[in-house]
N, C-alpha and C positions, 0 to 999 in steps of 0.2 A: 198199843205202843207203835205199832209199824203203820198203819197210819198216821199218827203223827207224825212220824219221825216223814215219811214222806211226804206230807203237808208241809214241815219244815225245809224240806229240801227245795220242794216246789218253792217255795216262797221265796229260797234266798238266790235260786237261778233265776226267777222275777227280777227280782233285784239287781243282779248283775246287770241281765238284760238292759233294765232301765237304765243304768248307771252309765252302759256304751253310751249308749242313746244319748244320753243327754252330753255324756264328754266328744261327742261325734261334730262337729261344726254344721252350722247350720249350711246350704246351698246359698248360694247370692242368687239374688233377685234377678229372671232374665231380661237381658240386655243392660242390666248396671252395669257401672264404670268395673265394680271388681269382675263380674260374667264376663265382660272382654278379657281381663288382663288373664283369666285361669283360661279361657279358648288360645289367646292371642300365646301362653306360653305351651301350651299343648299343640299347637300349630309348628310354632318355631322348631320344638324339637322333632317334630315326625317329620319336617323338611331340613334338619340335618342327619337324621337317620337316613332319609333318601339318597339327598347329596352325596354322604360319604359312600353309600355303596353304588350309583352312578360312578362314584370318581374314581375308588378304586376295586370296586368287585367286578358289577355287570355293567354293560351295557348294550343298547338295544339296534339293530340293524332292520331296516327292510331292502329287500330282492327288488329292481328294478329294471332290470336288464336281463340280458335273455344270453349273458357271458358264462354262465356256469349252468344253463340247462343241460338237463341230464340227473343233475344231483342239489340242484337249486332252482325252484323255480319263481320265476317273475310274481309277487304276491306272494310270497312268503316272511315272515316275520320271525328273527331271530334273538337270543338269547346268548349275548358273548361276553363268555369267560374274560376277564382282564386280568385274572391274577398267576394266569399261568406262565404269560410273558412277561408279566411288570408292567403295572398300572404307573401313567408320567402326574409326577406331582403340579399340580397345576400353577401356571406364573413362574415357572422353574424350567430349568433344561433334566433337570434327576428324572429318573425312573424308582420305581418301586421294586427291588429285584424279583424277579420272578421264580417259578418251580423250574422250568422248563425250556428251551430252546427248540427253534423251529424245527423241524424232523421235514423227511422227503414227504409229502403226499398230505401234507397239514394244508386245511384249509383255514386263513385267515386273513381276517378285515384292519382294513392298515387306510393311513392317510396317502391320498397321491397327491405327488411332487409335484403332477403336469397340469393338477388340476385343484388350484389352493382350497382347503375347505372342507372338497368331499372325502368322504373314505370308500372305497371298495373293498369286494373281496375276490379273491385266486386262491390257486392253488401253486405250494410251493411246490418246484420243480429243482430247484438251484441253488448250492448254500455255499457260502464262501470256499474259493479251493476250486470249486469245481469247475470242469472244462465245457461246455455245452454245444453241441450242433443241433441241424436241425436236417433229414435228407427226403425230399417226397414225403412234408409230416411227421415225418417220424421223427422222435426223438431222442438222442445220444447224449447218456451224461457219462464222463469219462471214457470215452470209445465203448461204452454196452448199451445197448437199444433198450430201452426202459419201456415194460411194459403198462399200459394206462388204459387199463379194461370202463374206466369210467370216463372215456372221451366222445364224443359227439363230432360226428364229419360230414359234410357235406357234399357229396361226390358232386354235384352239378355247380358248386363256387367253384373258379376259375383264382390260380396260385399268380398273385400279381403282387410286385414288386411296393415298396412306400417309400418317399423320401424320409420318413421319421426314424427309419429303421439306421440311418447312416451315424446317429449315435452310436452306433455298435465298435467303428472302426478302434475306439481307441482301444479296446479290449481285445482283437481279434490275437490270434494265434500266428506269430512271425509264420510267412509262409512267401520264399522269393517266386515260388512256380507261377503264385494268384497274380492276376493283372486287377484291374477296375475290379473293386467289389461293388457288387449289387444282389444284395439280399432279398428275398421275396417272403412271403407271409409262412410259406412251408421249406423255404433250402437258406440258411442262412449259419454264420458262426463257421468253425469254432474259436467258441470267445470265450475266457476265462472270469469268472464270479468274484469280483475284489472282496479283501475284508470287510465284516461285518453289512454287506450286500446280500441280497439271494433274490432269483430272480422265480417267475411268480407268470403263470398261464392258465387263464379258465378252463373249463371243460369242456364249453362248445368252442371249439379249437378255432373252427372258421368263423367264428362270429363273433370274435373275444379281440380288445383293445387291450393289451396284455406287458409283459417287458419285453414284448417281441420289437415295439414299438417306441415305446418311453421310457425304457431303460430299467435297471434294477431298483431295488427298495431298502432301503434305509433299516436297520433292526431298529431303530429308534423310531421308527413311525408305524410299527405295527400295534393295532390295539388288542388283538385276542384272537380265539378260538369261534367260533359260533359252535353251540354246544345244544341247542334245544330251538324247534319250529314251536314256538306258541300261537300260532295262528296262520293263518292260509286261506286266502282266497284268488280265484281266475280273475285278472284284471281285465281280462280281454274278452269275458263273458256278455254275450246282448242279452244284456239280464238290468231289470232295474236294481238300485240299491244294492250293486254288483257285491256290496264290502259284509252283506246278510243275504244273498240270494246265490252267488255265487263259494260260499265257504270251500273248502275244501279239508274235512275234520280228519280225514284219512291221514294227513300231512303231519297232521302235529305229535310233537314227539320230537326224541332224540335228533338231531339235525347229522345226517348222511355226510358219512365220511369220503 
């Protein structure tokens, strides 16, 4: 009896079996007109899955400049957060609100003003409210010298004056004693951080094109955090096929605060 009875059973999960099987649809033929149209919608949507988290989760940075060595280096490939500040709804002036607002010592990649298109990144220094100088490099925010363990100096550059820096005056700090101001790249201010501004200095202090120079930044043009190095390699390596010969695997990981 129990044989049969599991012969029966065998038989009718056969059955079942078959029965998917055959309510299962057949594959189309490849390269038929229907093989395009199941690729061509299979496509579509894994490029609006991408799109939207492009538009408003991640998006991707490379290091090109030698403005935040020390804690960024040239050949590094980044991973930034958009949703901490507020991802901008595209075709729209809206933001997407964000978790977060910029804090002292947040590194983040923002569009510049002076230079339509590209984005960079600094580090914040200056948030609306605040008074800022600058004395022999050093820096004063609200009259207290802000210590910046993570700066880069270069004792052998020489502290010279820019004429770009003369944006600054309209912000400066009333002061009847000042004659002619003339700012330099290390003694300049103090000049007060309007709303919704913050101003914004790399880490290689003496090698950084910074708001020392073209002014404060916009909370509306900042796009994120950089939050993870997924990749790293020496651009300046005499190495062939520098972008596999060159790696540098040590790097990757969390991106240095």
């Amino acid at each position: 009896m129990a044989r049969g009875r599991r012969g029966r059973d065998g038989a009718g999960e056969a059955d079942e079996a078959a029965g998917e099987k055959r309510k299962r649809p057949p594959s189309p033929p490849v390269f038929s007109a229907e093989w395009f149209r199941d690729w061509g919608r299979t496509l579509f949507v894994a490029l609006l899955i991408f799109l939207f988290f492009r538009t408003f989760l991640l998006a991707t940075f490379v290091i090109t400049s030698g403005s935040m060595e020390g804690t960024l280096l040239v050949g590094d490939f980044l991973l930034v957060n958009k949703t901490s500040l507020g991802a901008p709804i595209p075709f729209t002036n809206a933001r997407i609100p964000g978790y977060a607002e910029p804090e002292y010592g947040d590194i983040i990649v923002f569009r510049a003003d002076h230079s339509p298109g590209l984005d960079i990144v600094k580090r914040t220094v200056g948030l609306p409210g605040d008074t800022l100088r600058m004395e022999g490099g050093r820096l004063y925010r609200n009259g207290v010298a802000v210590d910046e363990p993570y700066i880069r100096r270069n004792p052998r550059q020489r502290d010279e004056g820019d004429a770009r820096m003369q944006w600054q005056l309209p912000h400066l700090l009333p002061d009847p004693e000042r004659g002619e101001y003339e700012p330099t790249r290390d003694n300049w201010g103090p000049l007060v951080v309007p709303p919704e501004r913050y101003f914004m200095l790399g880490d290689n202090r003496d090698e950084s094109l910074d708001s020392r120079f073209w002014g404060f930044v916009e909370r509306g043009k900042m796009r994120g955090r950089p939050f993870f190095i997924y990749f790293s390699y020496d651009r300046d390596a005499l190495k062939p096929v520098k972008f596999l010969t060159a790696m540098r695997p040590g790097r990757i990981g969390p991106s240095p605060d």
